[in-house]
gemmi code that builds the backbone of each chain (N, CA, C; Angstrom):
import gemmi

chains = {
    "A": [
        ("UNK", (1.849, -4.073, 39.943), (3.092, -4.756, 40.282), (3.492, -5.675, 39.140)),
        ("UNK", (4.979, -5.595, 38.470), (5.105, -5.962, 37.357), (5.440, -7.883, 37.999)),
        ("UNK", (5.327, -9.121, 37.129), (5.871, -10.002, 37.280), (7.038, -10.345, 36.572)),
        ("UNK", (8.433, -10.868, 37.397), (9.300, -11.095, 36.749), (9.423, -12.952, 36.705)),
        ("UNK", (9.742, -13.274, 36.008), (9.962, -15.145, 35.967), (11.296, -15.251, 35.083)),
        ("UNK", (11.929, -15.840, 36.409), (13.360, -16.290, 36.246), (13.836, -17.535, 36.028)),
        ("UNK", (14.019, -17.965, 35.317), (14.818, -19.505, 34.428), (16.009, -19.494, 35.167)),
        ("UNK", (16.209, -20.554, 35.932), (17.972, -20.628, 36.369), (18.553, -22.081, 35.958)),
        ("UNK", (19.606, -22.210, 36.396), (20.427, -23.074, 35.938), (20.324, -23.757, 37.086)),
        ("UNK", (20.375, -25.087, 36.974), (20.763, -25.785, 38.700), (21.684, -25.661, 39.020)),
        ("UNK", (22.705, -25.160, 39.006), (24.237, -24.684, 39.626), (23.942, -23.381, 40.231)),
        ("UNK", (23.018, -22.480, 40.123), (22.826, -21.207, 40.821), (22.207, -21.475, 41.554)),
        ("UNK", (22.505, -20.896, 42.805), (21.856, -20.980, 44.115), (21.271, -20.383, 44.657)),
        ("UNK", (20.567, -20.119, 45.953), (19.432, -19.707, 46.575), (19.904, -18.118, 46.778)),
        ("UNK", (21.043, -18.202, 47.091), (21.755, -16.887, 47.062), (21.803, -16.029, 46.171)),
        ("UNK", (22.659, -16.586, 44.915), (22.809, -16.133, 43.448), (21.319, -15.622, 43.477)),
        ("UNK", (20.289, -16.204, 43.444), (19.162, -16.129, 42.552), (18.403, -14.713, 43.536)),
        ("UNK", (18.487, -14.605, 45.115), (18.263, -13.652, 45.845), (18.946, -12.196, 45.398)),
        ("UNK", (19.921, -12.737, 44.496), (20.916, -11.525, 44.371), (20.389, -10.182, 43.115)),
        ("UNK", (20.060, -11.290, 42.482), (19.131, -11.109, 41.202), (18.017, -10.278, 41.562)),
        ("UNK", (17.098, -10.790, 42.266), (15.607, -10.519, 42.470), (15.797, -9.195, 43.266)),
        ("UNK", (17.161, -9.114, 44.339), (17.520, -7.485, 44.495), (17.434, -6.480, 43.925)),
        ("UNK", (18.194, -6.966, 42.758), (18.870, -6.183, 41.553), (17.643, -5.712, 40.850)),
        ("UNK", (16.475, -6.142, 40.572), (15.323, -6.048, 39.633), (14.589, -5.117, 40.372)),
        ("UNK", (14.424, -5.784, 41.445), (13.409, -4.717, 42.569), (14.203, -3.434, 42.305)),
        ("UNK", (15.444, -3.349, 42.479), (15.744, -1.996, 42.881), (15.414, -1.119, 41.711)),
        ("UNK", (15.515, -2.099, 40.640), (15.192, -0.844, 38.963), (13.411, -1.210, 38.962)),
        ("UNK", (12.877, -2.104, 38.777), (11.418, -2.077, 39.029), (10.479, -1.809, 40.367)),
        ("UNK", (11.138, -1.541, 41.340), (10.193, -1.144, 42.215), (9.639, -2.351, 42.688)),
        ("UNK", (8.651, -2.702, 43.685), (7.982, -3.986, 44.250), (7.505, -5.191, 43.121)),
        ("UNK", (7.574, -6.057, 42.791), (7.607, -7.116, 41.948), (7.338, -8.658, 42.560)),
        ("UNK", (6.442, -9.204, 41.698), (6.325, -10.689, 41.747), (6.830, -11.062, 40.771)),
        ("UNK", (7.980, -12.461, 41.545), (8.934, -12.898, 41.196), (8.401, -14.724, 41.354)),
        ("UNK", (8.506, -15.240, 40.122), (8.496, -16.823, 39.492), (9.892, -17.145, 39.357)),
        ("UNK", (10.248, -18.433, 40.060), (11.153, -19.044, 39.774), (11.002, -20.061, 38.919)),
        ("UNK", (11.786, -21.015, 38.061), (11.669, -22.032, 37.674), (13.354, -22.494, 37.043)),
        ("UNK", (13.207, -23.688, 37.729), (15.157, -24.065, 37.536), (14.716, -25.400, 36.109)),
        ("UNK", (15.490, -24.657, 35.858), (15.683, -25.421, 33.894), (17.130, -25.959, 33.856)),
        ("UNK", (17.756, -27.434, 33.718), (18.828, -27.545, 34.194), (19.361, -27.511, 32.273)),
        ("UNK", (18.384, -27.616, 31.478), (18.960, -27.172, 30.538), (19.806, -26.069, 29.786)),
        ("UNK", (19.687, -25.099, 30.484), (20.796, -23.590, 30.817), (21.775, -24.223, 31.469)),
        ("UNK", (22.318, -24.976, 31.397), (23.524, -25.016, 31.921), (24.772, -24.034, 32.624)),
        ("UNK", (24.368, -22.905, 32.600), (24.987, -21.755, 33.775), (24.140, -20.384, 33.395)),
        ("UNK", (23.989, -19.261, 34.088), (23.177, -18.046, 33.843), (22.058, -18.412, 34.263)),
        ("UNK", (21.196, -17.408, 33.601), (19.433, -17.515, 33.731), (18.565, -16.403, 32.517)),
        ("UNK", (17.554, -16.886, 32.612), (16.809, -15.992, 31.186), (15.557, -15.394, 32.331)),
        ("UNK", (15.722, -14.342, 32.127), (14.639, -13.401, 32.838), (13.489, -12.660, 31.808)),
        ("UNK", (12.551, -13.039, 32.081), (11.302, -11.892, 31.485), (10.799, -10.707, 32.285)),
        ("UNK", (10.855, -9.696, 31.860), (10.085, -8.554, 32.664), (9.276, -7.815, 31.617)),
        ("UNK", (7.751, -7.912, 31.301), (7.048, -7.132, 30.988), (7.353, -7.488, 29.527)),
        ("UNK", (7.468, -8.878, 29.541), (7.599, -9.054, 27.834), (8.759, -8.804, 27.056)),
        ("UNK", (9.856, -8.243, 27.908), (11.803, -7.888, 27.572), (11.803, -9.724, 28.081)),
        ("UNK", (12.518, -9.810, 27.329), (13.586, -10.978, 27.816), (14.799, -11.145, 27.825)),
        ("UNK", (15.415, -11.198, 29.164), (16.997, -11.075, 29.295), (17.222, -12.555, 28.995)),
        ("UNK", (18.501, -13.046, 28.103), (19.232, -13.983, 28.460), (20.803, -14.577, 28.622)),
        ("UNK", (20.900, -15.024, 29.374), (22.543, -14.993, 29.885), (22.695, -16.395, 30.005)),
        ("UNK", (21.944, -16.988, 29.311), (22.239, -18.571, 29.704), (23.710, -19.171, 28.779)),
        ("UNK", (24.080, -19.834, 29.319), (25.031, -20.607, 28.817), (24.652, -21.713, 27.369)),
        ("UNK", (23.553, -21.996, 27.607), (23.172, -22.419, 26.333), (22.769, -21.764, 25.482)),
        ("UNK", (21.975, -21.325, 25.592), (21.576, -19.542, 24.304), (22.921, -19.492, 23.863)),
        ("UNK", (23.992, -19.189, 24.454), (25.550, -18.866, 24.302), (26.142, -19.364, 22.945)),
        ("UNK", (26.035, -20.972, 23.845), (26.466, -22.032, 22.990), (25.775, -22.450, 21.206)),
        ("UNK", (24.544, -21.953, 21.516), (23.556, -22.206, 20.662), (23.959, -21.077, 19.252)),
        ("UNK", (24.376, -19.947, 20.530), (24.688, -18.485, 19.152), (25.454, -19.296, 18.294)),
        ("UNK", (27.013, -19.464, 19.117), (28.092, -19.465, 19.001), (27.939, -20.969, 17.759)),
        ("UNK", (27.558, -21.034, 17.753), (27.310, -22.724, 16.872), (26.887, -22.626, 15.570)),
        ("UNK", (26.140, -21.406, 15.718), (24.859, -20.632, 14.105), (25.747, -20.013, 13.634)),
        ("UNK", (26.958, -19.400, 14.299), (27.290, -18.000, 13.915), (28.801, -18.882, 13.104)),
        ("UNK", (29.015, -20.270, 13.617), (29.933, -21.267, 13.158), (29.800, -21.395, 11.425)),
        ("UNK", (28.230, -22.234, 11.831), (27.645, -22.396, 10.372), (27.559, -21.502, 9.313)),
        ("UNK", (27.495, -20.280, 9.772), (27.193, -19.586, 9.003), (28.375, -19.340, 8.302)),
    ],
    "B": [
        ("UNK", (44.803, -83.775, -159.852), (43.914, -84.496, -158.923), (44.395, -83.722, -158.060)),
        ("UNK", (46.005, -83.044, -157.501), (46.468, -82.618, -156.326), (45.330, -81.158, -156.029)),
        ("UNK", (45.297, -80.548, -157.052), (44.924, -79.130, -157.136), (43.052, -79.771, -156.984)),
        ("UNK", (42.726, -80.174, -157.229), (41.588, -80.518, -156.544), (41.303, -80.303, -154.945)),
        ("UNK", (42.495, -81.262, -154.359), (42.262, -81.638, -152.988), (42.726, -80.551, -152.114)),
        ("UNK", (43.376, -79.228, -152.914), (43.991, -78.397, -152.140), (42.762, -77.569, -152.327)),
        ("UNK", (41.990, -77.478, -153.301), (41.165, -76.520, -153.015), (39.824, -77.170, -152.456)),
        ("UNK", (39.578, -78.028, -152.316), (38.528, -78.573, -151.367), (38.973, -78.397, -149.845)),
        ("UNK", (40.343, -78.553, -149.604), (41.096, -78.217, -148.032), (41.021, -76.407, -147.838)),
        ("UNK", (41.041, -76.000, -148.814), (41.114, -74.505, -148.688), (39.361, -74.290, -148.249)),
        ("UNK", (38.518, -74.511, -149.778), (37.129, -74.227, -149.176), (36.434, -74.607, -147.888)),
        ("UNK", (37.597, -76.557, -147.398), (36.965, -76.580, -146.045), (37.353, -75.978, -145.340)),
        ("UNK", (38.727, -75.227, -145.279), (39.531, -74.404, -144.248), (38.378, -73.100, -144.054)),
        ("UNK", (38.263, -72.732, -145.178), (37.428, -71.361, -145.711), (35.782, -71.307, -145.363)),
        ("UNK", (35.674, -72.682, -145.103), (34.150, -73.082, -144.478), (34.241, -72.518, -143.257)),
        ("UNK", (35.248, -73.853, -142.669), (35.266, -73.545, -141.217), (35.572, -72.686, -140.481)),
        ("UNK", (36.389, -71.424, -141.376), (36.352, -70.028, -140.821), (35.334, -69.639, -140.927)),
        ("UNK", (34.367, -69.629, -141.741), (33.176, -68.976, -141.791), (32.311, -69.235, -140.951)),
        ("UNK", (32.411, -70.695, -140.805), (31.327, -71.641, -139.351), (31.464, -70.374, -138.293)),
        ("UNK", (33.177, -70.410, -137.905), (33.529, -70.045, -136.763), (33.433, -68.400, -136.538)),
        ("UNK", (33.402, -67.902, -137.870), (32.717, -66.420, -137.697), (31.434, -66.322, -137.275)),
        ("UNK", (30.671, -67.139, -138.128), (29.324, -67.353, -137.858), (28.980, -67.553, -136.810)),
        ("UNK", (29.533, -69.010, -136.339), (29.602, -69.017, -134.726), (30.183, -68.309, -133.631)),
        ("UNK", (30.817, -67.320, -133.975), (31.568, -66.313, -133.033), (30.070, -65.215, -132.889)),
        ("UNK", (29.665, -64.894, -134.177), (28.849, -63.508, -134.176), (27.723, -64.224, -133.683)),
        ("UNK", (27.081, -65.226, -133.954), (25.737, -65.828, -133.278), (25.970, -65.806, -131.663)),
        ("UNK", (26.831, -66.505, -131.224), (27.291, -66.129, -129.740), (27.134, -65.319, -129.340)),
        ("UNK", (28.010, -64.474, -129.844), (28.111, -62.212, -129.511), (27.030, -62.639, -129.225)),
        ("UNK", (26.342, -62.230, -130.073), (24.878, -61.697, -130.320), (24.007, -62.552, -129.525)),
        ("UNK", (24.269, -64.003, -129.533), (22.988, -64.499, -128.250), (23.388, -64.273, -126.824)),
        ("UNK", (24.475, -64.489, -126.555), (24.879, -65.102, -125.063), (26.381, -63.766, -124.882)),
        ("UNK", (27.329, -63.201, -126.214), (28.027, -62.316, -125.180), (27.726, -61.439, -124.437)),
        ("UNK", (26.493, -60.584, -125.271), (25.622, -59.303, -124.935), (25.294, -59.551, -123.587)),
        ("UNK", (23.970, -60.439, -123.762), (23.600, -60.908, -122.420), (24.121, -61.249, -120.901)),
        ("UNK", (25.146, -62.006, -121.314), (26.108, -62.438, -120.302), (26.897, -60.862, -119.728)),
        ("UNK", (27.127, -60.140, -120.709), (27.895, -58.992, -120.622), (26.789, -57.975, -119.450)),
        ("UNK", (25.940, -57.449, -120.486), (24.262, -57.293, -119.697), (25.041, -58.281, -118.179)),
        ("UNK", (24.381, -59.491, -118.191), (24.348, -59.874, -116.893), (25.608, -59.825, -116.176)),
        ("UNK", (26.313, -59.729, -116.117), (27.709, -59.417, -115.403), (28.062, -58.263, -114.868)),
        ("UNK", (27.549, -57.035, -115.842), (27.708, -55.635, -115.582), (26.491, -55.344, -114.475)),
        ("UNK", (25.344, -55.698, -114.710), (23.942, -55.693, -113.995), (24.628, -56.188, -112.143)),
        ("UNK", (25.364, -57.060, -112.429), (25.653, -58.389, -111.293), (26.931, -57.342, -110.734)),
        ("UNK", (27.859, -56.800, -111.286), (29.031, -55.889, -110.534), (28.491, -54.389, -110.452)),
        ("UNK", (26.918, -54.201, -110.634), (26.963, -52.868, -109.922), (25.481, -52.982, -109.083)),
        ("UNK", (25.116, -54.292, -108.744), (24.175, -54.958, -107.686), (25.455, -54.790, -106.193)),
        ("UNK", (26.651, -55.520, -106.611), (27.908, -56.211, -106.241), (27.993, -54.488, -105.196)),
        ("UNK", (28.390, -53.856, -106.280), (29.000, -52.664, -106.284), (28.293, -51.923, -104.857)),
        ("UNK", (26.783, -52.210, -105.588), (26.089, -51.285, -104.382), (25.885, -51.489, -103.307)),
        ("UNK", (25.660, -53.417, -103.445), (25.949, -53.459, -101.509), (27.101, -53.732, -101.151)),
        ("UNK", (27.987, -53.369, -101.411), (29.664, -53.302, -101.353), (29.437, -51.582, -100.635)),
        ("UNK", (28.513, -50.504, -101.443), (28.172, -49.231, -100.879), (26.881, -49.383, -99.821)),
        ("UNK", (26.304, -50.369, -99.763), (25.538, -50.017, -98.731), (25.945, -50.558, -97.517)),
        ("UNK", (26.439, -51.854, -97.678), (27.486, -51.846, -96.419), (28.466, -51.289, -95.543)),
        ("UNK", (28.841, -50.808, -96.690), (30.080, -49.713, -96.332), (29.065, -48.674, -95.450)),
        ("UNK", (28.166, -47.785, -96.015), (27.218, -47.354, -95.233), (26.287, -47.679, -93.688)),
        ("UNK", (26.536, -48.564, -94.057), (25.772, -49.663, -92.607), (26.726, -49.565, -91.265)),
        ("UNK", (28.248, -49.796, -92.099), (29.212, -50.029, -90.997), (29.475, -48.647, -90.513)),
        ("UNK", (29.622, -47.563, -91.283), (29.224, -46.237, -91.038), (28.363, -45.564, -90.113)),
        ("UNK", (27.056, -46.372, -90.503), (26.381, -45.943, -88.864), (26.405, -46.372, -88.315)),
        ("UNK", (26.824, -47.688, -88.111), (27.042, -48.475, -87.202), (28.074, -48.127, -86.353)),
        ("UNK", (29.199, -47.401, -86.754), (30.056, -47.029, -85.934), (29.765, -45.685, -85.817)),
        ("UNK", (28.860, -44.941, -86.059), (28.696, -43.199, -85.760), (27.678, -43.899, -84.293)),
        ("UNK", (26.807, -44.857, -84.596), (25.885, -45.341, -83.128), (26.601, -45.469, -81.948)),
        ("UNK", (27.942, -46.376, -82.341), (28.528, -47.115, -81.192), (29.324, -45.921, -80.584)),
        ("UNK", (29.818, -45.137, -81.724), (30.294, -43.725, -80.886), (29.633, -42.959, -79.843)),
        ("UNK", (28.344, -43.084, -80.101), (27.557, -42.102, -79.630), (26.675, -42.897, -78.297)),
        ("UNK", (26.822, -44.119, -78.220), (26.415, -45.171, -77.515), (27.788, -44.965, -76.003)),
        ("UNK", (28.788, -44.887, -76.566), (29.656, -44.935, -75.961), (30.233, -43.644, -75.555)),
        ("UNK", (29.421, -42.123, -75.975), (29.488, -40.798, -75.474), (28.811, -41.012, -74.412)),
        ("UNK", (27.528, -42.255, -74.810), (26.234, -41.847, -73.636), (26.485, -42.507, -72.589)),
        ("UNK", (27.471, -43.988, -72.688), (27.844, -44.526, -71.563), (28.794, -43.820, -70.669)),
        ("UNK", (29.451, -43.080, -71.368), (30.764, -42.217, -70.476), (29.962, -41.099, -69.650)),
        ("UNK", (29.223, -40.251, -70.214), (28.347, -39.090, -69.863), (27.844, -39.962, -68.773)),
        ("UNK", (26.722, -41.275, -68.626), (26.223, -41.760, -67.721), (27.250, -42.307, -66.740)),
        ("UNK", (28.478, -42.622, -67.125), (29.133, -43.030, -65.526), (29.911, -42.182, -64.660)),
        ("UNK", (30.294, -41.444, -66.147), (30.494, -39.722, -65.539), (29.740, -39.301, -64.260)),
        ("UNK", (28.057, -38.980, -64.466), (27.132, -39.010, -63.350), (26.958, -39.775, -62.407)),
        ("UNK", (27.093, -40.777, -63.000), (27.062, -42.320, -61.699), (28.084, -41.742, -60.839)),
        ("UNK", (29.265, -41.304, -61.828), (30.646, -41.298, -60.623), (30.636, -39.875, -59.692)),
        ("UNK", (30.103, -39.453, -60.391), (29.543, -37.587, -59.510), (28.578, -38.374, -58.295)),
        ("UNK", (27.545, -38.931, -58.781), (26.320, -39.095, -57.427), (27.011, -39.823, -56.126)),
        ("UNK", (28.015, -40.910, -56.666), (28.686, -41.751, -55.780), (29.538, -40.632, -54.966)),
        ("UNK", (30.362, -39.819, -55.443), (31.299, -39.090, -54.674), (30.820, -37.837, -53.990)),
        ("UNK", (29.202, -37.131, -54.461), (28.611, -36.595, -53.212), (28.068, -36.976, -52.206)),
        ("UNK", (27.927, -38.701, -52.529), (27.289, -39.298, -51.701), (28.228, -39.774, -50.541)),
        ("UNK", (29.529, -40.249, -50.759), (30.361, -40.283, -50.062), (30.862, -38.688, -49.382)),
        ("UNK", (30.577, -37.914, -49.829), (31.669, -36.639, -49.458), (30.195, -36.767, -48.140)),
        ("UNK", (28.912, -36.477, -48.604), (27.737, -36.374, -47.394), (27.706, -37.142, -46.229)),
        ("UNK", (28.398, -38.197, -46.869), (28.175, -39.347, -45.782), (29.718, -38.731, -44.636)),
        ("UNK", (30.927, -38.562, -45.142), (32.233, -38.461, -44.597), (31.234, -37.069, -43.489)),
        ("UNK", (30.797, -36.105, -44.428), (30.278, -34.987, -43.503), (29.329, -34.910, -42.279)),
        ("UNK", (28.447, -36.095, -42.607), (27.437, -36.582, -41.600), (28.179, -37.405, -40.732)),
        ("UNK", (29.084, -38.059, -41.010), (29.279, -38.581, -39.996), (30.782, -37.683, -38.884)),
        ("UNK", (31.002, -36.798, -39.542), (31.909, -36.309, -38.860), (31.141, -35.334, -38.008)),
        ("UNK", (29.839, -34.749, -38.174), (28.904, -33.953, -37.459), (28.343, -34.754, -36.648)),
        ("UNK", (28.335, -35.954, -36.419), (27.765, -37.157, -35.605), (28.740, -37.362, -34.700)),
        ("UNK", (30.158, -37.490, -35.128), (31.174, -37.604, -34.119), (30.965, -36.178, -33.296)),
        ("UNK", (31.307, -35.225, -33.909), (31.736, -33.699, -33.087), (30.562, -33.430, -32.243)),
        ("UNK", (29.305, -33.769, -32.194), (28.116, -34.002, -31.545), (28.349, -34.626, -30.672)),
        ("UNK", (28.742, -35.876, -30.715), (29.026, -36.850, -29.444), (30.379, -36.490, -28.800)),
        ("UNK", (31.194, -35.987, -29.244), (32.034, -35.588, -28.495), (31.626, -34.144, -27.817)),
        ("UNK", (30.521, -33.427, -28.209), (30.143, -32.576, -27.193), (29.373, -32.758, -26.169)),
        ("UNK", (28.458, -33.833, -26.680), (27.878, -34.492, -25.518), (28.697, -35.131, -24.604)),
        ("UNK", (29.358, -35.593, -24.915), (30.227, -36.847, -23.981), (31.094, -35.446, -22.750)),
        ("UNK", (31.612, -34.452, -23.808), (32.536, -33.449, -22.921), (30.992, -32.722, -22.089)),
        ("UNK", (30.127, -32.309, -22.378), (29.211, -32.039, -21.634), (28.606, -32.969, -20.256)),
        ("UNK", (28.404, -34.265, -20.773), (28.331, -35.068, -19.662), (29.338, -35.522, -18.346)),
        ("UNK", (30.655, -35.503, -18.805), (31.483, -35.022, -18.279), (31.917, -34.035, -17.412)),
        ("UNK", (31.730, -32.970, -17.597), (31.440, -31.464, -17.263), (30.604, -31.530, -16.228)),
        ("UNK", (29.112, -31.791, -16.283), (28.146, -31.785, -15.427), (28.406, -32.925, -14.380)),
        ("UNK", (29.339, -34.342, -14.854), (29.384, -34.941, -13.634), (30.316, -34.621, -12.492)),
        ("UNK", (31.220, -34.148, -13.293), (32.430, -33.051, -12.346), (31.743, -32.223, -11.492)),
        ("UNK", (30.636, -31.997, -12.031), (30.249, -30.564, -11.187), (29.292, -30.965, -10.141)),
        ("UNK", (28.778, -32.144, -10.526), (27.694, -32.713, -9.666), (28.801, -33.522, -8.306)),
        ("UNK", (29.715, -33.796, -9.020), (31.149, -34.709, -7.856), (31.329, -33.449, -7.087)),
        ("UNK", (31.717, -32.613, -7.230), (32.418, -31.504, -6.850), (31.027, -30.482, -5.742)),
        ("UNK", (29.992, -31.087, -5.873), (28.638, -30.497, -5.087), (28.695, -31.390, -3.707)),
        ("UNK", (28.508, -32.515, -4.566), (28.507, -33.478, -3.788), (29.614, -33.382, -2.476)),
        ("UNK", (30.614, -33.592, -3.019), (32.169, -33.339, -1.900), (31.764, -32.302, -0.796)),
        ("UNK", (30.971, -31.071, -1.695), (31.112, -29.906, -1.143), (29.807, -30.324, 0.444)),
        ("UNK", (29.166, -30.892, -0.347), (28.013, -31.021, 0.590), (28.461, -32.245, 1.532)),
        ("UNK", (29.108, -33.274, 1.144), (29.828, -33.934, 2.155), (30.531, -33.247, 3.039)),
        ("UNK", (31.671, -32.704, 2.688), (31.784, -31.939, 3.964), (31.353, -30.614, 4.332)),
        ("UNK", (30.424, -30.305, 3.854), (29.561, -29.131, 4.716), (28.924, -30.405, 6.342)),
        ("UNK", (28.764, -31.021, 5.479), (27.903, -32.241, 6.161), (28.772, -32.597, 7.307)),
        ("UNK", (29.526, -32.661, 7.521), (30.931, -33.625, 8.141), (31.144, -32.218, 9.116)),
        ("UNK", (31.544, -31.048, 8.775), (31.726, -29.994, 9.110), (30.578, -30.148, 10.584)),
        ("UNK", (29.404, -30.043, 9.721), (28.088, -29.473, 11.232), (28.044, -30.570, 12.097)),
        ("UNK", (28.386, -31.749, 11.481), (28.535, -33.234, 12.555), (29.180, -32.589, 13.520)),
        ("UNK", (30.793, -32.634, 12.770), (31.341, -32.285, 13.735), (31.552, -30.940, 14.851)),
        ("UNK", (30.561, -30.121, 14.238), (30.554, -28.758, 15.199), (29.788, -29.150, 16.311)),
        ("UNK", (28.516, -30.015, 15.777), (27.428, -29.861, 16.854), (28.224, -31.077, 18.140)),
        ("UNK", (28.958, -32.017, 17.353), (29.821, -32.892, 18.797), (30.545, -32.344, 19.192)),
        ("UNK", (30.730, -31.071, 19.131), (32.692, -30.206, 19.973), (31.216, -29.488, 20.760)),
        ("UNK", (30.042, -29.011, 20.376), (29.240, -28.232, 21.338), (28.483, -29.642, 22.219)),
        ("UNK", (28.027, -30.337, 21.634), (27.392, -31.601, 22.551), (28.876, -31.675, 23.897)),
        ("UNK", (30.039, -31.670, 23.670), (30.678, -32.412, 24.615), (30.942, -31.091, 25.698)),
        ("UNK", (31.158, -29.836, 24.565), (31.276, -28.332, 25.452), (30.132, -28.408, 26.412)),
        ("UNK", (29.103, -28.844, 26.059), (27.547, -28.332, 27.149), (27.893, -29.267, 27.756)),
        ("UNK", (28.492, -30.464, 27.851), (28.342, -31.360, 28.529), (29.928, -31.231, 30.001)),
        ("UNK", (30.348, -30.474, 29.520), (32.216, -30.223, 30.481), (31.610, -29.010, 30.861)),
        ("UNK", (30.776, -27.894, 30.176), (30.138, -26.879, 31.108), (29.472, -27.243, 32.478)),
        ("UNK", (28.922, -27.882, 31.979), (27.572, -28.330, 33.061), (28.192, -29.408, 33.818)),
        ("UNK", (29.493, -29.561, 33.861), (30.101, -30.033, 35.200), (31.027, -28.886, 35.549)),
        ("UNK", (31.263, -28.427, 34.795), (32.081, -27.013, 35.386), (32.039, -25.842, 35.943)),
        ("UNK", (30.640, -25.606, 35.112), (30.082, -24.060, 35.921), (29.346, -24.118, 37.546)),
        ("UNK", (29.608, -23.186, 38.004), (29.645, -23.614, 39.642), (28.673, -21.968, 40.063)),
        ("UNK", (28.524, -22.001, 41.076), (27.463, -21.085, 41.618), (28.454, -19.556, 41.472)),
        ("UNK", (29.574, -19.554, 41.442), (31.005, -18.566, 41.518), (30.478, -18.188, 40.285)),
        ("UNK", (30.357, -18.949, 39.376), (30.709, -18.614, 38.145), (29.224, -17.616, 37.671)),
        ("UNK", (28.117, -18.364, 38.184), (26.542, -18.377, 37.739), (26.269, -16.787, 39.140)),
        ("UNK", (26.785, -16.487, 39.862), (27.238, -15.250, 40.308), (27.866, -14.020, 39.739)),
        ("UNK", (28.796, -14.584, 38.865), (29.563, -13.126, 38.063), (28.106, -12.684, 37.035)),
        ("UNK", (28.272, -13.874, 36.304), (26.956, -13.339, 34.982), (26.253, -12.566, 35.555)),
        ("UNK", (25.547, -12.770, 37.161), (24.515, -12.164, 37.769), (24.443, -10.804, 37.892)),
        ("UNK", (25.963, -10.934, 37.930), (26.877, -9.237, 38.457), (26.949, -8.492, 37.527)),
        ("UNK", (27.953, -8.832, 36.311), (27.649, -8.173, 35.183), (26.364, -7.744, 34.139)),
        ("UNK", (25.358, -8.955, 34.382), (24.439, -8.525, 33.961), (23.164, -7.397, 34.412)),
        ("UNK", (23.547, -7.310, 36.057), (23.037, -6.398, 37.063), (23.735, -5.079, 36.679)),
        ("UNK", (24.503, -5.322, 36.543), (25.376, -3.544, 36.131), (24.865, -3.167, 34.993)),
        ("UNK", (24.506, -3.778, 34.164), (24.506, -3.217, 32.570), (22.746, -2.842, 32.794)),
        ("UNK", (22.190, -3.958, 32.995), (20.763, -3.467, 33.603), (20.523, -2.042, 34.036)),
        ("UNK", (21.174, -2.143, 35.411), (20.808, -0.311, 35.758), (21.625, 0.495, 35.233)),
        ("UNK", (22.444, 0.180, 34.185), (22.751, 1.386, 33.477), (22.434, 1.815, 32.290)),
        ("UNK", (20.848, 0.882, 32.098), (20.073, 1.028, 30.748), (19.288, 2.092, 31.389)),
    ],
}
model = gemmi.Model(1)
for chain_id, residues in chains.items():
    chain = gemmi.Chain(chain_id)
    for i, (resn, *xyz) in enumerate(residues, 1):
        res = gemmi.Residue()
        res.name, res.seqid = resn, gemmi.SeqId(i, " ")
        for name, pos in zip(("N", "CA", "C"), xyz):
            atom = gemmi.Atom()
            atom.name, atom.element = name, gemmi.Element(name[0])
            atom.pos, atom.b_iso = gemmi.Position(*pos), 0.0
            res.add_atom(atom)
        chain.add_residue(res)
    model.add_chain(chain)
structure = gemmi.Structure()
structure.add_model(model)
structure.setup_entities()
């Protein structure tokens, strides 16, 4: 059983975050699922599965968008 | 008696010419010769340093000529050494100027360029200040803005793209 651990934003909710853990099961099959709310993401969430890391956070975002300034 | 006294005046007349021959030729003969001798002896003594002087002043002025070739010849040179010495000096120092004026335009040059880094790096500097405060205040109007609606779509879109990897 793979573990997934999900980073959320404190603005996503119990719902949102249920919605998610749907969504994973249905492409991974049965799964243990870690939460942990990081209010530093300021909207989205960063998901690990099996060493992939998704991220959709709003700060990652901001963070691109700032490098990609400088550059 | 008259003819007596005329011929005693005659024989003394006739004496005293004879004295005075006598005494003429004893003279000659002691003191004209001699004197003559010494006079002639005395105007070609006269004569000769009249010629050796003349000679003297002769080299004396062939010296001063040649005294005065050697002074001209020597300032001649004097005046040559002085005017390469000046022409070296005008040249050295004009290679001393054109030197410092390349330095000076070189120093110049490099401080322009060092101003002109500088600026650049000032506002590179000024630039990221101000990027990272338009994102400090963005994260900060996000994170009162983004709402569970919002932190829902990402969920959605990112769920679709998922199962269609």
């Amino acid at each position: 059983m793979q573990t997934v651990i999900i980073k959320t934003a404190e603005s996503l909710s119990e719902e949102t975050y249920r919605l998610l853990c749907e969504g994973f099961r249905k492409k991974l099959g049965e799964a243990d699922f870690q939460h942990i709310v990081d209010p530093t993401l300021i909207g989205g969430f960063i998901a690990e599965v099996g060493g992939v890391v998704y991220d959709t956070s709003i700060s990652s975002q901001l963070a691109e968008m700032q490098k990609r300034i400088k550059e | 008696m008259e003819g007596l006294v005329l011929s005693d005046l005659a024989r003394d007349l006739i004496l005293n010419i004879l004295n005075i021959i006598i005494l003429f030729l004893i003279v000659r003969k002691l003191a004209y010769q001699p004197v003559k001798k010494f006079l002639a002896a005395r105007q070609a003594r006269v004569a000769k340093e009249l010629e050796d002087a003349a000679a003297a002043k002769a080299e004396a002025e062939q010296a001063k000529e040649q005294l005065d070739s050697l002074t001209q010849a020597q300032q001649e040179k004097a005046d040559a050494v002085i005017r390469e010495a000046e022409r070296e000096a005008r040249e050295n120092a004009r290679e001393i100027m054109e030197n410092a004026q390349k330095d000076a335009a070189e120093i110049r040059r490099k401080a322009a360029e060092e101003a002109e880094k500088e600026k650049r790096k000032t506002i590179a500097g000024m630039q990221d200040d101000i990027t990272a405060l338009a994102f400090d205040i963005s994260e900060k109007v996000l994170g009162r803005e983004i709402n569970d609606e919002d932190n829902r779509r990402i969920a959605q879109a990112f769920l679709a793209d998922y199962h269609a990897e």
